[in-house]
Each structure stands twice: as C-alpha cells, then as structure tokens.
Backbone bond lengths (Angstrom), bond angles and torsions (degrees), N, CA, C in turn:
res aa  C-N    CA-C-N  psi(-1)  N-CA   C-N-CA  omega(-1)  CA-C   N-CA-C  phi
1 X - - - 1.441 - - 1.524 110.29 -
2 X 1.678 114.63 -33.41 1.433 99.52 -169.67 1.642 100.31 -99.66
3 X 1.039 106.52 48.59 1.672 125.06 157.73 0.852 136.05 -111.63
4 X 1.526 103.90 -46.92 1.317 120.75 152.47 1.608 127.06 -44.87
5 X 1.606 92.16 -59.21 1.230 92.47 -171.38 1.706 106.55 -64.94
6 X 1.336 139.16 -22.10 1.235 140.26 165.92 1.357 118.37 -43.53
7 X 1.132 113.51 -43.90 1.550 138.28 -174.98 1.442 119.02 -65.87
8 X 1.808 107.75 -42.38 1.177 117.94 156.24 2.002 88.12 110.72
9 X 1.210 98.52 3.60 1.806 92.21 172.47 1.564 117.80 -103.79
10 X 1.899 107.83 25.36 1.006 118.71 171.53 1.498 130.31 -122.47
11 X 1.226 118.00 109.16 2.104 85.42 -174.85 1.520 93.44 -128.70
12 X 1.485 105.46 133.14 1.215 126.23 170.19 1.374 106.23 -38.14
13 X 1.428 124.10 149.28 1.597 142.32 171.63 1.670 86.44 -66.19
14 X 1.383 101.16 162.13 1.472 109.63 -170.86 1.971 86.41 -123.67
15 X 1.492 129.95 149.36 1.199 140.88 162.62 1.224 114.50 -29.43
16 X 1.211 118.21 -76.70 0.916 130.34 175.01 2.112 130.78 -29.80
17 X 1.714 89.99 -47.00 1.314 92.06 178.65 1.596 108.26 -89.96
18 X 0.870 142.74 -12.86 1.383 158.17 87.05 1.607 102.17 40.33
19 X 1.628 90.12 -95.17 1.762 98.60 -174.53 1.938 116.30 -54.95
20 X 1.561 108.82 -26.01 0.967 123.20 168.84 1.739 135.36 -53.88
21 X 1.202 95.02 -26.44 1.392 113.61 -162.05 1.614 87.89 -97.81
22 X 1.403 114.94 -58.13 1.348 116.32 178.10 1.397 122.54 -46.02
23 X 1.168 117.07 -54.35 1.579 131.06 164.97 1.260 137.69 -46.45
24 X 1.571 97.44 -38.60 1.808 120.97 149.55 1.209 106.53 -69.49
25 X 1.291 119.74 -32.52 1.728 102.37 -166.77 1.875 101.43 -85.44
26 X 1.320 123.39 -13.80 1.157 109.29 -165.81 1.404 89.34 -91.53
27 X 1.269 132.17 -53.40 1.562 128.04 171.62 1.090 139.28 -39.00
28 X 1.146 125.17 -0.36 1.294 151.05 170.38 1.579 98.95 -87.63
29 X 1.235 130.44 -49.71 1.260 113.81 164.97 1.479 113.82 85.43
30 X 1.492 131.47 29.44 1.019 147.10 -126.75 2.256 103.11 -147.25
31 X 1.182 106.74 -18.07 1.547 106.18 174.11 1.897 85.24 155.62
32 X 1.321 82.60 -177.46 1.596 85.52 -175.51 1.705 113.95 -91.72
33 X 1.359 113.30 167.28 1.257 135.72 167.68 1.037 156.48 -128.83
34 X 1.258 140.26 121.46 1.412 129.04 -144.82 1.884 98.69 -144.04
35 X 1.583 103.68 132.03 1.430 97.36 176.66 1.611 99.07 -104.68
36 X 1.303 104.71 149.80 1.208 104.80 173.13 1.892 139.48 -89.38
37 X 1.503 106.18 94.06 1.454 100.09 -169.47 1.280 143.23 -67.48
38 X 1.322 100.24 11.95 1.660 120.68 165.47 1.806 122.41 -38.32
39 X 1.309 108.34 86.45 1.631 97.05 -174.64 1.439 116.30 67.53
40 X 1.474 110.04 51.51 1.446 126.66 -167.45 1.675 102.91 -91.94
41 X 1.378 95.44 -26.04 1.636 110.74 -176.22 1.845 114.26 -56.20
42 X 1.391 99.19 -29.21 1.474 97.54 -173.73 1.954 108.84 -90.11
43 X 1.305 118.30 -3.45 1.509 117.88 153.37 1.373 117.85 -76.97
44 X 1.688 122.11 -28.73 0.933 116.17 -173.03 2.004 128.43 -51.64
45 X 1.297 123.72 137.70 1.619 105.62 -169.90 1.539 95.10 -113.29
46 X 1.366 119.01 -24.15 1.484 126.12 -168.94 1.397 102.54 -107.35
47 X 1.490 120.83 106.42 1.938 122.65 165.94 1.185 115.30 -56.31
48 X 1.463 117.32 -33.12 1.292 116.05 -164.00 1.845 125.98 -97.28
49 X 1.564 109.05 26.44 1.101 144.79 -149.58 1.356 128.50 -137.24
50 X 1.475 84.81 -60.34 1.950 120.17 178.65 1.628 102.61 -32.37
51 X 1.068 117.02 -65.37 1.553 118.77 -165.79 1.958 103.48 -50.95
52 X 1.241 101.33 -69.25 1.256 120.33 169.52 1.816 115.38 -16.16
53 X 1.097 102.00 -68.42 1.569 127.21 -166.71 1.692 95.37 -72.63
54 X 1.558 108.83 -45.72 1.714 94.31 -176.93 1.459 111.81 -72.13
55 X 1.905 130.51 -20.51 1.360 131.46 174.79 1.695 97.60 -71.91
56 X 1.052 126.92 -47.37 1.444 116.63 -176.59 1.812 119.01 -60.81
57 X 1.364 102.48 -38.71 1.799 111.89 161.78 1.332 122.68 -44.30
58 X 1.329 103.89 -52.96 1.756 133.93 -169.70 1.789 80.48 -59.68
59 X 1.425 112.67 -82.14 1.583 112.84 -158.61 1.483 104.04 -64.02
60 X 1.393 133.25 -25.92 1.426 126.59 163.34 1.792 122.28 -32.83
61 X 1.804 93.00 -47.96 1.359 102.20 175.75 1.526 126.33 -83.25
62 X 1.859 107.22 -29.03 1.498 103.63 158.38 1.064 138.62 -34.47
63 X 1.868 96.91 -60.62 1.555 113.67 -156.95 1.862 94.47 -90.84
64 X 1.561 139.52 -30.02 0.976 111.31 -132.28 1.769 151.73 83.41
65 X 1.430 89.72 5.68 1.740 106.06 -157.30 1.131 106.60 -128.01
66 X 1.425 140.96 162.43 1.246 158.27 139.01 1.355 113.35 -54.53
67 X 1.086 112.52 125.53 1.535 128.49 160.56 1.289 110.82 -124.33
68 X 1.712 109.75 141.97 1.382 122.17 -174.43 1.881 88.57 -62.73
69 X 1.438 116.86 165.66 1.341 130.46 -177.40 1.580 91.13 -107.52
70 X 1.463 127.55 163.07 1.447 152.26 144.52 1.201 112.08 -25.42
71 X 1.506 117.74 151.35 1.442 108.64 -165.58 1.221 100.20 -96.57
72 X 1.516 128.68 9.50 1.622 124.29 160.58 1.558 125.05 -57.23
73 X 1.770 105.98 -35.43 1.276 136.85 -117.51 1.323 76.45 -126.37
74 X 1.302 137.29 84.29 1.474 136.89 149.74 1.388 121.21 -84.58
75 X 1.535 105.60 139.67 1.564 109.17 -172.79 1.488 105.75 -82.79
76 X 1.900 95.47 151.87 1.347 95.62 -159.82 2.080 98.24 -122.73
77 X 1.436 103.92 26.87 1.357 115.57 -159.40 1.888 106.89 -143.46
78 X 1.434 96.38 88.36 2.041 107.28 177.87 1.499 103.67 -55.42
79 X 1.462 105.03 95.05 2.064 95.51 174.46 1.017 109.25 -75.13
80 X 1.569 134.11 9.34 1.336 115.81 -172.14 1.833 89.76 -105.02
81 X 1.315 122.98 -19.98 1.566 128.69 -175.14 1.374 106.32 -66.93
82 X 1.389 116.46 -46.39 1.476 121.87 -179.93 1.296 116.42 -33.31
83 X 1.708 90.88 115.11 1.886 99.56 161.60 1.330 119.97 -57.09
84 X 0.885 117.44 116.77 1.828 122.45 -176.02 1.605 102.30 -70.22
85 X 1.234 124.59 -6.94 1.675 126.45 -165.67 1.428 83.13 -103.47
86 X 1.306 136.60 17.71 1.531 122.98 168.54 1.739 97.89 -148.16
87 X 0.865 122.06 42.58 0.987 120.86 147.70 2.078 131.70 -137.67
C-alpha cells in the first residue's frame, strides 16, 4: 500500500467515509457491525472533532445503533438512494 500510495494510485479512506460506510452498514440491519479503531487517528482530517467521532464509533459498535455524526462530519452516502440489488 505504501507504494502505491507513493505512486499516487493510492488514497487513504478519508473518516468521514469511514463513519459512512459503518452507519450504512448498521442500517441495513442485516447482522452486526463493528468498525475497527485501531490507528483510527491517521484517517482523521478534523483535530478538533477526532475525539468526538472516535467515542461515537466506539458506542456505534457497543450499542449496534446509529448515531447522528459531528457537525464537521457530513455524510457523504443517500441511504434512501441505495440500490438495494447491491447491497
């Protein structure tokens, strides 16, 4: 990967789409989900946020649930647009 990404045919996932995917994935409602916060710090793009967004991840994976995200942290994924034949 860090060749890629040297190369420029790599770009890190951004936080944000991140929390997105997770949030879709729990709404779907389909088995459980868990993102993994291992070195979550280096997606982060907003400092002043970061903490925030990784306690809401953490309880994302506790509870099972959706939580609205930070008002930095706009979603970048229409769940109501989603083709259901791809998911």
């Amino acid at each position: 990967m860090d060749a890629l990404l040297e190369s420029g045919e790599f770009t890190p996932p951004a936080l944000d789409h991140f929390e997105d995917c997770v949030d879709w994935s729990i709404q779907l409602g389909r088995g459980r989900v868990f993102a993994d916060l291992w070195e979550l710090e280096r997606f982060a793009g907003c400092p002043n946020c970061f903490a925030e967004r990784r306690l809401r991840l953490d309880r994302t994976n506790r509870e099972q649930k959706f939580f609205h995200e930070c008002n930095a942290a706009a979603l970048t994924i229409d769940f109501m647009s989603v083709d259901s034949r791809f998911v």
